[in-house]
N, C-alpha and C positions, 0 to 999 in steps of 0.2 A: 592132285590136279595139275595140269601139264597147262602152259601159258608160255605165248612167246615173250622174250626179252623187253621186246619193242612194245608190245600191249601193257604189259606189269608198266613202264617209265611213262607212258602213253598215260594211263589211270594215273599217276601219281603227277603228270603233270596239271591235268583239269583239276584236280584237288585245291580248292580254295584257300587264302592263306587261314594259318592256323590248324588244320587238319591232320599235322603229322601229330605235331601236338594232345586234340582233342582224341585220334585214336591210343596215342602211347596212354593218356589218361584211364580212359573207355577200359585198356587192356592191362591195366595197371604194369607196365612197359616201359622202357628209356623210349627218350623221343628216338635217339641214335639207333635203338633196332627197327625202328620202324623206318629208317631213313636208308639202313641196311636188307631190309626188306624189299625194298624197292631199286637198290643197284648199287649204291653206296657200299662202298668199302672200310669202314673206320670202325673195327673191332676194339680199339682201344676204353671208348665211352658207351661203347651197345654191345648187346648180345650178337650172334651171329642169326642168321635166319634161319630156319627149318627149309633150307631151299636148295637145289641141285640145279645147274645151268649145265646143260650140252650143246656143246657148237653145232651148229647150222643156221641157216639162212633169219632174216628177222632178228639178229643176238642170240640167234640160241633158242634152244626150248628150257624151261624153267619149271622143276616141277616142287610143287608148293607140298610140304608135307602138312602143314598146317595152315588151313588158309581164314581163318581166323580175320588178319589184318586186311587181306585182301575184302574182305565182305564186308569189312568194320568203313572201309576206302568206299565199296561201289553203295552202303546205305547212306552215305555222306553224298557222293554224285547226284543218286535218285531223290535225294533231299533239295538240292541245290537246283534239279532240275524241275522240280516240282512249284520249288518257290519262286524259282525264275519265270513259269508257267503261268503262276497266279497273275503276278504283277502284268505281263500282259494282259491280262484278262480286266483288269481294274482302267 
């Protein structure tokens, strides 16, 4: 899957707190690659990502070899946005 830079850090910032967290959990994962997943650099404490960055416009294009973490991010979003949906509704 091919994603720009900008949208992958974009997702990862609307992510509520605790969610690198509950994904590393979900994916039985360091929190740290999942932090690496998203742009972060610190191979020391995390795996590196299944990820490939090519310069161009937007950071780059990013292409995800496994996007696992990415889907494990946007059911957390559609969660958050659903529940934020209700409470209006109350």
């Amino acid at each position: 899957m091919n994603i720009t830079f900008e949208e992958l850090r974009a997702i990862k910032h609307k992510l509520p707190t605790g969610s690198v967290r509950r994904i590393a959990e979900e994916l039985n994962i360091n929190e740290q690659t999942v932090r690496n997943y998203f742009g972060a650099n610190k191979f020391a404490d995390g795996d590196i990502a299944d990820k490939h960055i090519q310069p161009g416009p937007h950071g780059g294009i990013v292409h995800l070899q496994d996007t696992s973490i990415l889907e494990a991010a946007q059911r957390i979003l559609a969660e958050t946005k659903k529940s934020e949906l209700q409470e209006e509704e109350s």
